[in-house]
C-alpha positions in Angstrom: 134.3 85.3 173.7 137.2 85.9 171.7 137.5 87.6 168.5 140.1 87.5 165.8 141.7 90.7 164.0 143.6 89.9 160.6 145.1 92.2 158.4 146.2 90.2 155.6 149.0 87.3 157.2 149.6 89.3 160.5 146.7 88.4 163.0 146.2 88.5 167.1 142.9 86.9 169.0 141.6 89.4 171.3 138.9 88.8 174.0 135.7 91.2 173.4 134.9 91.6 177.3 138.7 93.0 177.7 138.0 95.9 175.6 134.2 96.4 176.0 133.6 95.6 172.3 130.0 94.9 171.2 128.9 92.0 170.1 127.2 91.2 167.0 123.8 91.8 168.1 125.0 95.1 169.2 127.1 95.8 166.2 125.9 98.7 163.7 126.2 97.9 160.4 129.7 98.4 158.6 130.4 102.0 157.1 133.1 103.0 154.8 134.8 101.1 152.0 134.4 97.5 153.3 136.8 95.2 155.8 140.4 93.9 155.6 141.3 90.6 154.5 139.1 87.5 153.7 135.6 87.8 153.4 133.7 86.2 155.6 131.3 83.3 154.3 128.0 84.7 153.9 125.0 82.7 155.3 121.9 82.2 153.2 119.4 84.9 153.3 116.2 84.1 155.3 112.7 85.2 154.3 111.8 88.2 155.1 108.7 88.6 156.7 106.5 91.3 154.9 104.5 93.3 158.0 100.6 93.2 158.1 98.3 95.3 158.9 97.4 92.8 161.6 100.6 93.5 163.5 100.2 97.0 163.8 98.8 97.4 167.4 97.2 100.9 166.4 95.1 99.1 163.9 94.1 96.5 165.7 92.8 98.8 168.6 91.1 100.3 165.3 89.6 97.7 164.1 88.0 97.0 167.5 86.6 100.2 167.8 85.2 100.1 164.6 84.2 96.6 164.4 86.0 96.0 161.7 87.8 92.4 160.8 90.3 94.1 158.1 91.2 96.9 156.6 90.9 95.7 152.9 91.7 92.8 151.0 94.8 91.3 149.6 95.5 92.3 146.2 96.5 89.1 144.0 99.4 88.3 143.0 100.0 86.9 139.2 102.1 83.8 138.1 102.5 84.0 134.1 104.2 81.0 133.7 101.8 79.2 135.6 99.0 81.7 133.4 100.3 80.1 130.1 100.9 76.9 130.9 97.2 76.6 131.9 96.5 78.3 128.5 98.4 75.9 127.0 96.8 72.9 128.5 93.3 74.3 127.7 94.4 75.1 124.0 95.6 70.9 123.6 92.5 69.8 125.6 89.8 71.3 123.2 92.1 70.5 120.1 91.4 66.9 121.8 88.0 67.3 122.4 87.8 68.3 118.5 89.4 65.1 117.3 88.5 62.3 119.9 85.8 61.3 122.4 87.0 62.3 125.4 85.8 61.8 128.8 84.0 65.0 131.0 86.0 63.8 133.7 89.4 64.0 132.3 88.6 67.3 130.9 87.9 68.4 134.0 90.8 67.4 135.7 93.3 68.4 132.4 93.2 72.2 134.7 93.0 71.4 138.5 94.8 75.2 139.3 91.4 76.2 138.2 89.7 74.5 140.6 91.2 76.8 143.5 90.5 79.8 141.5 87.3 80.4 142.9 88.2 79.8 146.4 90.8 82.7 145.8 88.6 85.2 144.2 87.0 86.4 147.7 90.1 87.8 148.8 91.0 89.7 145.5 90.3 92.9 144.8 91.5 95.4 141.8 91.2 95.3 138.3 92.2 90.9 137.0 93.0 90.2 133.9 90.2 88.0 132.2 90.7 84.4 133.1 91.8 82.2 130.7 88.9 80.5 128.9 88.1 77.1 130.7 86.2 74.9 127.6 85.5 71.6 129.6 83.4 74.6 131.6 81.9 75.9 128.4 80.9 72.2 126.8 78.6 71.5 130.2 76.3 74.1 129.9 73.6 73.1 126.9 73.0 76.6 126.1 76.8 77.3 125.4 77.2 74.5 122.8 73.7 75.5 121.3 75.5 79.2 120.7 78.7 77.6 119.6 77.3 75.1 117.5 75.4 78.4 115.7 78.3 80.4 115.3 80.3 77.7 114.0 77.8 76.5 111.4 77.8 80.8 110.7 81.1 81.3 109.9 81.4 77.5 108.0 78.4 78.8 105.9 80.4 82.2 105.7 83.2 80.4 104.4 81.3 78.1 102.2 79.4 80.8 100.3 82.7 82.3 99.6 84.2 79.3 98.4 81.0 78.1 96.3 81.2 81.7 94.4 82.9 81.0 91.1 85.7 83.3 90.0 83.5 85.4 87.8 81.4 86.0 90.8 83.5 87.3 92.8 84.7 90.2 90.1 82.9 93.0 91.4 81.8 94.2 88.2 78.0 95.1 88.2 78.5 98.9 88.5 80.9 101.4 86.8 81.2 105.0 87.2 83.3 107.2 84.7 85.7 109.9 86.6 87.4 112.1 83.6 91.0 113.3 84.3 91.9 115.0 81.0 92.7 114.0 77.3 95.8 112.5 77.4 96.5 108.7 78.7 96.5 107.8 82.3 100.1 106.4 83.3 99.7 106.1 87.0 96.6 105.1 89.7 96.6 105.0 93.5 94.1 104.7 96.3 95.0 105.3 99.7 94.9 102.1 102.3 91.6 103.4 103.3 89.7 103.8 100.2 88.8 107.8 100.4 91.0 109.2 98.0 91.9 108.3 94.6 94.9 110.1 92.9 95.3 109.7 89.3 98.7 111.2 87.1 99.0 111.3 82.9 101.2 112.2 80.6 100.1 115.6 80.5 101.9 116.2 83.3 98.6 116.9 85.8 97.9 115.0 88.9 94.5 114.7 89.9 93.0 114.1 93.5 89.3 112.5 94.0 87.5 112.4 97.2 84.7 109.9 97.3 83.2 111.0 100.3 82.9 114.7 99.3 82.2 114.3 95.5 78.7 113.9 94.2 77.0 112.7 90.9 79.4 115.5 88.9 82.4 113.3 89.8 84.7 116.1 89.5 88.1 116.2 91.5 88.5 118.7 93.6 92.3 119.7 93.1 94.2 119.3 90.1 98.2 120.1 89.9 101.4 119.7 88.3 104.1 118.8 90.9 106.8 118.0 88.6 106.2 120.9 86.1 106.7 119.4 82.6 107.5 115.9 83.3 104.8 113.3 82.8 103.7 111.2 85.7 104.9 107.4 85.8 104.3 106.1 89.4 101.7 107.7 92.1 101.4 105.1 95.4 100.2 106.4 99.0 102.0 105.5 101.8 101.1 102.4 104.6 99.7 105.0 106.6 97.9 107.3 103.3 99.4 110.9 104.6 101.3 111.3 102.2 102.0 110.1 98.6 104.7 109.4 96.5 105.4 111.1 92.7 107.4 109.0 90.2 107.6 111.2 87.1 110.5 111.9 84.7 112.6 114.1 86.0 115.4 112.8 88.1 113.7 113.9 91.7 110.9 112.3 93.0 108.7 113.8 95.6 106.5 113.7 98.4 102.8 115.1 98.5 100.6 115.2 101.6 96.5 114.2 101.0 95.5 117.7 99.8 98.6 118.3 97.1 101.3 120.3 98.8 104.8 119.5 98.5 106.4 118.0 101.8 109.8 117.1 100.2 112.2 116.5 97.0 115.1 114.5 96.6 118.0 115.5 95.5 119.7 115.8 92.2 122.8 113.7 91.6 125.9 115.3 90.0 125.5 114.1 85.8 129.5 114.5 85.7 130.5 111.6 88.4 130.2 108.3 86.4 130.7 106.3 90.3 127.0 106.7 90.9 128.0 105.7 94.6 129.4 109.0 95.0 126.6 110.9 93.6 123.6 111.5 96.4 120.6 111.4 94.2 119.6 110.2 90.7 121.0 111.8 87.3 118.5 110.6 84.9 114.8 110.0 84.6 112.9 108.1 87.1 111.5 105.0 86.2 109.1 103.9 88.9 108.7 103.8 92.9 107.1 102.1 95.6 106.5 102.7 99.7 108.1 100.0 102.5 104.8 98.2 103.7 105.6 98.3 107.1 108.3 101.1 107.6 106.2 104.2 106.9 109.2 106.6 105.9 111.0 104.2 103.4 110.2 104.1 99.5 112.6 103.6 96.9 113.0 104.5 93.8 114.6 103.3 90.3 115.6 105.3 87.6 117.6 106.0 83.5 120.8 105.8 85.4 121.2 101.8 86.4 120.6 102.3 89.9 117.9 101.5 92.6 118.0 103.9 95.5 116.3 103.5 99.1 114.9 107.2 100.6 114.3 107.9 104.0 111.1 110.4 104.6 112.0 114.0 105.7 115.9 112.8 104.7 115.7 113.7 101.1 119.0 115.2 100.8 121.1 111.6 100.5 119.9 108.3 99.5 120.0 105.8 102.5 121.2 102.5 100.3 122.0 102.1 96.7 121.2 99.5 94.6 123.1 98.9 91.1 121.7 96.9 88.5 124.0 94.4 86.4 123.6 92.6 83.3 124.8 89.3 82.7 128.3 90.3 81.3 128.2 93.2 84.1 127.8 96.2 82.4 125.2 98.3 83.8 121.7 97.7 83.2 118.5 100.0 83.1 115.9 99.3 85.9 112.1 99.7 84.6 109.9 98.7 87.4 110.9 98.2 91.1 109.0 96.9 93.9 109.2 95.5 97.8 107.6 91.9 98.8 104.4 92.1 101.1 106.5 91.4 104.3 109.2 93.8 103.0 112.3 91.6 103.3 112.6 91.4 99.9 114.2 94.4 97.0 113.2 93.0 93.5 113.8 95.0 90.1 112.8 94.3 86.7 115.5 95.4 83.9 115.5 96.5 80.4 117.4 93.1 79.8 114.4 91.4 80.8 116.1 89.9 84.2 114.3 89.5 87.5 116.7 90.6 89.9 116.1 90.7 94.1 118.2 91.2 96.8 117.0 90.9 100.9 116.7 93.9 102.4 117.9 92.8 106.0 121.2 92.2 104.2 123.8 94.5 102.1 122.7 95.2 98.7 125.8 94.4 96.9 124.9 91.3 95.3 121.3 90.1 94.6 120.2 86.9 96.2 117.8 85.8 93.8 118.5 87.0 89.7 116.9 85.0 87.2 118.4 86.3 83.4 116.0 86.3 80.0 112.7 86.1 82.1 111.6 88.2 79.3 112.8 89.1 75.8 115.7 91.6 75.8 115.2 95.1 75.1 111.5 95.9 75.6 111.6 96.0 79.5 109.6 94.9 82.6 106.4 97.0 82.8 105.3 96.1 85.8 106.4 93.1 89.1 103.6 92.1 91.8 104.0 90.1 94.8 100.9 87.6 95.6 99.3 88.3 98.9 100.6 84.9 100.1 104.1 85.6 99.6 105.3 82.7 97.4 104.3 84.0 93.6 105.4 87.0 91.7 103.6 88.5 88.3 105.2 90.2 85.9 104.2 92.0 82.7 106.7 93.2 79.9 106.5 95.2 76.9 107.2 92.0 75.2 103.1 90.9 75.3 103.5 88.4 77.9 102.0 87.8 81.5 104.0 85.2 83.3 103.4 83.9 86.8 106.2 82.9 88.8 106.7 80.5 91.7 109.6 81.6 94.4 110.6 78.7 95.8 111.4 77.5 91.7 112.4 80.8 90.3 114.1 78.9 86.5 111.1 78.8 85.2 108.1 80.4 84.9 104.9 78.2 86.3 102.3 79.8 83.9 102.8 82.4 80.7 100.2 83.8 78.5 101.1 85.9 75.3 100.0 88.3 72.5 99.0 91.0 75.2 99.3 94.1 73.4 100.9 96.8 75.8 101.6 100.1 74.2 102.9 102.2 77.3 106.0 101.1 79.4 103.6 101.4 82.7 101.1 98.9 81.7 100.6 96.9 85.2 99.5 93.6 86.7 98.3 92.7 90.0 96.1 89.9 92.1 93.3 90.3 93.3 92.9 90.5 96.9 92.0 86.8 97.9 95.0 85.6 95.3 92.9 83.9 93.2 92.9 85.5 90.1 95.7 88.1 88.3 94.6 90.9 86.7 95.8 92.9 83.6 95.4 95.5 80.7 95.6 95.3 77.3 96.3 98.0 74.8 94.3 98.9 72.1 94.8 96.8 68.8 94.8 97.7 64.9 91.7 96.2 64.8 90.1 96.1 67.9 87.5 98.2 68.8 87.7 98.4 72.4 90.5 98.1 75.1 89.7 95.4 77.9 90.9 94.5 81.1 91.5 90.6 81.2 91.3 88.2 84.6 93.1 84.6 84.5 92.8 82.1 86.9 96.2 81.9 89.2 95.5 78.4 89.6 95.3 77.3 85.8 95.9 80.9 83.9 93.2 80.3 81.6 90.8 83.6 80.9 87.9 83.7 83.3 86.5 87.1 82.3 87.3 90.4 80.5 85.4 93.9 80.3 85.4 96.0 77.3 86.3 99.5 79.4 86.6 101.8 76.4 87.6 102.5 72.6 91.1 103.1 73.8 94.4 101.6 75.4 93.7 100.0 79.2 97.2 100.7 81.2 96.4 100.9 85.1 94.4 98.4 86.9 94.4 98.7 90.4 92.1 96.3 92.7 91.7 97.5 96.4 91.4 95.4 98.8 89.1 97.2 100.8 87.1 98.6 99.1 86.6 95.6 96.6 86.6 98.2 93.7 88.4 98.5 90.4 90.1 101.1 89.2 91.1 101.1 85.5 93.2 103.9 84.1 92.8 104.2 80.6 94.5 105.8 76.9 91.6 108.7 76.3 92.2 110.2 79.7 89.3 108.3 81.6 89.5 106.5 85.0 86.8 104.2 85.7 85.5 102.5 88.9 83.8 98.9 88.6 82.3 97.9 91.8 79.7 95.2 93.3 76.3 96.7 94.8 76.4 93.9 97.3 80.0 92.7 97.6 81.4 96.2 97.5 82.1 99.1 100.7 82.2 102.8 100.2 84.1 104.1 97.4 82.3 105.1 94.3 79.3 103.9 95.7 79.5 107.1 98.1 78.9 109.5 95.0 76.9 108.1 93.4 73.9 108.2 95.5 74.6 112.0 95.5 72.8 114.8 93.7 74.5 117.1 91.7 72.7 120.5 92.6 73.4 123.5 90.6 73.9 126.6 92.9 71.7 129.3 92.5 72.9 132.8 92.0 70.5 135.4 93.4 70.5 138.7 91.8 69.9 141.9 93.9 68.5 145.5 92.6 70.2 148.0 95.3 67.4 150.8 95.3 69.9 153.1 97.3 73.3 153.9 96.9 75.4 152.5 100.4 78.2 154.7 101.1 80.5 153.1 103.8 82.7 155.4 105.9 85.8 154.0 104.1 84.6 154.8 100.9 84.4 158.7 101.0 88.2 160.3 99.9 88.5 161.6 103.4 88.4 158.3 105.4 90.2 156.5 102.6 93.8 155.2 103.4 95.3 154.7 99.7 97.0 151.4 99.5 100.4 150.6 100.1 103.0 151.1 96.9 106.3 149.6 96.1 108.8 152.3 95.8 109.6 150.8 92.4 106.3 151.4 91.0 105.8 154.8 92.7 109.0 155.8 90.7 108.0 154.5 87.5 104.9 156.3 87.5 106.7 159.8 88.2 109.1 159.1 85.9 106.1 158.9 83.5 104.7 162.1 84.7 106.7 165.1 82.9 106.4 168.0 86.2 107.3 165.1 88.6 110.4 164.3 86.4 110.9 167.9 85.7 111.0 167.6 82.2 112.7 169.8 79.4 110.9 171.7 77.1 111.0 169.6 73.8 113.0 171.0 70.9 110.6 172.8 68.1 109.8 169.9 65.1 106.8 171.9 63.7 106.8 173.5 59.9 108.3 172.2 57.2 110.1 173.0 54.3 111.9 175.7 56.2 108.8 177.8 56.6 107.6 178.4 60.2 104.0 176.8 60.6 101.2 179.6 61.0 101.5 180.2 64.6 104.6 181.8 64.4 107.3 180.4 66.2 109.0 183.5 67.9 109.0 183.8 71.6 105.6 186.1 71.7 103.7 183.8 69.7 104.4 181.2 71.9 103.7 183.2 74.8 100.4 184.4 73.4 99.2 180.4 71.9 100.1 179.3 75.6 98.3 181.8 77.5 95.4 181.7 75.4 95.2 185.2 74.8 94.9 184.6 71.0 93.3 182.1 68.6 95.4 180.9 65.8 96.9 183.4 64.0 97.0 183.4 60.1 100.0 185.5 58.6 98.6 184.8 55.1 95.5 186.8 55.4 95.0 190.4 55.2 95.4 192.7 58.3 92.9 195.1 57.0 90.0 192.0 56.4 91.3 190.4 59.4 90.0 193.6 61.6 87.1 194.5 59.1 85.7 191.0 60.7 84.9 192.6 63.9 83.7 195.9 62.8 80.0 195.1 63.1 80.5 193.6 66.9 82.3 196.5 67.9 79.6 198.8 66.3 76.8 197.5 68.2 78.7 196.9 71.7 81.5 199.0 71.2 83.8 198.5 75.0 87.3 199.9 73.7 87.6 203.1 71.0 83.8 204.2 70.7 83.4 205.1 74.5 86.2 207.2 74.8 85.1 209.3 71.8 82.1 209.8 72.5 81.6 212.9 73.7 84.5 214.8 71.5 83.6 212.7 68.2 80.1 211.0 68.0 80.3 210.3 64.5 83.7 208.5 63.1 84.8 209.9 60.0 86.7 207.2 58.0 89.2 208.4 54.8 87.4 207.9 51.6 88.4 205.0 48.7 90.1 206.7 45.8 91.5 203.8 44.5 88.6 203.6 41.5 89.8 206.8 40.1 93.7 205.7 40.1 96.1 206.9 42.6 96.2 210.1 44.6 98.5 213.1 44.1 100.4 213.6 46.5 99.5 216.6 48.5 102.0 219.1 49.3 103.7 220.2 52.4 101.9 223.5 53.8 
């Protein structure tokens, strides 16, 4: 055998038995970076052959010692393709079945890899993925089509008893319960996707929280705060998820609360001075309105005074993540008043002062919208409120202007239905479907002659008036149906948030408190017959409480030896006459040692020591005793001053 050496053009044939070189069964495999010159043609790779516990000699003398045929079964092995193209072939078979009168036979034979399934299931072990559902198998057994002819006819009547309830019907509106926030209107409602809480906000700047599982008959909330300090409330919404919940009020920074009320973050402020408000990071005016991404749980946006829409990021409050300006018709800038995202979130829409619809798709740059649609409404009064059907394809909107149009997406000039002379006093008056998109739902203010405000339900299909409630002798602003629940929530002028809700039709909610009893605790009151001394209490166990240093040293200042203290100049007497006391050094000395009582310099010496001549006569302590003995009786000079005055006696 010869073998041929090439590096690159220059080659020689050598013979492999001259130089003892090994042939290729002998050959180790190559090491280094690989050979020189043209690469050989590789042959196609064989199959490997995977060994078996068969082969293993040491197991086989096992396994006939043990008397044992294997040592486990074969774990099976999955084909998906072949998994969903049997799927598939079922799914067409049984849409077939539905429609036409096919044979047993051909339904048997639509899945013959089936067939061997069985055959292969003794020599699997391990967890299998359910098999895919075989209905040619399912239609032979009697029993089977007795249990799907019952649950068929079950959900048809299911369906049929929904769709024979009339639209006033299906308003759940048997029950209400009265929840009472404050005194001034209610400007903002929100439920969390759940239905536990309820938060409501007014213009009294207060935001209220409601449990419904924890409250009782009292319907009392159980926290009560101002997050935005003096700015009334416009906007509250929980987020997809309902941790947290979002504060629209009218300052320029919107915030975040978490479920019980505390603060988790605030956006910035923009700089007033910048009139680019691209280069600004946050609002400079008052916020308008807001509203969560219904998918992506840390987006909302926001819209405020200053023209512009602005998306947030959760947790990123210290720059807005897009920003959205707002154009009129001749392109000066134009005030946002409502702002909301479509149910599948692709789609940004606004509602302006001008009365323009404008949206723009969210997937794309927000420079110019993709959808605008100029004079929707009248000029000037402003888009309360923009709601996206359930479906996808309508949009409601209700304006300051007294109207409630419906709109269709796919014809966006005109609107398909409009209904007028809808009194709405406040700027946050809403609309909203309801949650099977059959009816729309609205407030109306208060009139000059109306009596009672009322919440009003039109038919999407036809927009006539299918029902209203009479809620209360003031303005109705918030309406908010949920979903889940199948409640109403209606926010109203007077500071009252009711809940309408169905005692058949409706889950949870109000219905939770209700059934509770309010029970007044009682305070019991305890006569101690003995005093209870603990050791802490007597002075020499007790440790006195830790004192700022600023206090300590205005209390010493306060304290005239602490602060060493001058003697205070003399402002008695007046007149120039010294008061009574005298106001020489001994007199001072003598008043503050207590060795005297107040001395009168007006009185008489001689009366002044005649006052304590009958004390010292019958307990005499200081002359008496000493003269005792040498003088018992006192001799005292006689009174001539009757007779006129004395001569003077001579000197001796």
């Amino acid at each position: 055998m010869r073998k041929s050496i090439t590096f690159g053009k220059i080659g020689s044939s050598l013979s492999t038995s001259e130089f003892n070189i090994p042939t290729k069964s002998t050959l180790s495999p190559p090491s280094g970076f690989g050979t020189f010159g043209k690469k050989a043609a590789e042959k196609t790779p064989t199959e490997i052959r995977e060994l078996c516990s068969e082969d293993d000699e040491e197991s086989e003398n096992l396994r006939k010692i043990m008397g044992m045929t294997s040592f486990g079964k074969k774990a099976k092995s999955f084909d998906v393709q072949e998994m969903m193209e049997n799927i598939k072939k079922t799914i067409r078979s049984s849409e077939a079945s539905k429609f036409s009168d096919s044979s047993p036979k051909h339904r048997e034979t639509s899945n013959p890899s089936q067939e061997e399934s069985p055959r292969e299931d003794n020599d699997m072990i391990g967890p299998l993925p359910p098999p895919p559902v075989n209905f040619s198998e399912v239609e032979k057994s009697p029993n089977s089509k007795e249990k799907n002819r019952s649950y068929d006819t079950s959900e048809d009547s299911d369906d049929s008893d929904s769709d024979d309830l009339s639209l006033v019907d299906k308003i759940p509106c048997s029950h209400e319960v009265l929840m009472s926030h404050g005194i001034k209107a209610i400007t903002a409602v929100a439920v969390d996707p759940a239905g536990a809480r309820l938060a409501s906000g007014s213009i009294d700047y207060d935001v209220s929280f409601w449990d419904f599982a924890g409250m009782d008959s009292s319907l009392r909330s159980f926290r009560t705060l101002q997050p935005c300090e003096n700015h009334p409330i416009k906007c509250l919404q929980y987020s997809t998820t309902g941790d947290v919940i979002l504060v629209i009020s009218g300052s320029a920074q919107a915030k975040v609360l978490d479920r019980d009320g505390f603060e988790k973050c605030e956006t910035v402020k923009g700089d007033q001075y910048i009139t680019d408000m691209a280069k600004t990071k946050g609002h400079t005016a008052g916020l308008n309105s807001g509203a969560w991404h219904p998918f992506v749980k840390e987006e909302y946006m926001t819209c405020s005074q200053d023209s512009t829409c602005r998306l947030w990021t959760l947790f990123r409050p210290k720059k807005h993540k897009e920003l959205i300006k707002c154009r009129a018709q001749n392109g000066v800038k134009t005030i946002p008043t409502t702002c909301g995202y479509s149910r599948e979130g692709t789609v940004v829409a606004c509602g302006c002062i001008d009365g323009s619809i404008q949206m723009w798709d969210h997937r794309k740059n927000f420079v110019n919208p993709s959808l605008i649609l100029r004079q929707a409404h009248q000029s000037g009064l402003g888009i309360s409120s923009l709601c996206f059907s359930y479906i996808g394809d309508l949009l409601a909107t209700r304006a300051c202007d007294d109207t409630l149009k419906l709109w269709d997406l796919r014809k966006f000039k005109e609107p398909v239905y409009s209904v007028g002379d809808l009194f709405s006093r406040y700027d946050t008056t809403d609309c909203m479907f309801s949650p099977d998109d059959s009816i729309i739902i609205t407030g109306e203010s208060l009139k000059k002659n109306q009596t009672h405000g009322r919440v009003l339900f039109f038919d999407k299909n036809t927009f006539q008036l299918v029902s209203e409630i009479k809620v209360t002798n003031s303005h109705v602003i918030k309406t908010l149906w949920h979903p889940k629940l199948n409640q109403i929530f209606v926010g109203c002028g007077n500071g009252i948030v009711k809940a309408y809700y169905d005692s058949k039709r409706s889950l949870r909610g109000a219905k939770l408190c209700v059934v509770k009893a309010h029970h007044k605790q009682n305070h019991i009151e305890m006569m101690s017959t003995q005093q209870i001394i603990t050791p802490h209490a007597l002075p020499l166990f007790r440790q006195d409480r830790p004192k700022s240093v600023r206090k300590q040293m205005e209390k010493d200042r306060l304290d005239p030896v602490k602060s060493r203290r001058p003697d205070l100049p003399i402002t008695s007497g007046q007149g120039g006459r010294v008061v009574s006391s005298g106001g020489t050094l001994s007199s001072y000395v003598i008043r503050n040692l207590g060795l005297s009582k107040r001395i009168e310099d007006d009185q008489d010496p001689r009366e002044a020591i005649l006052k304590f001549a009958k004390e010292a006569e019958e307990n005499p302590y200081w002359i008496a005793p000493a003269y005792k003995k040498t003088q018992p009786t006192t001799i005292f000079q006689s009174d001539e001053g009757d007779n006129g005055p004395s001569t003077k006696k001579p000197k001796l």
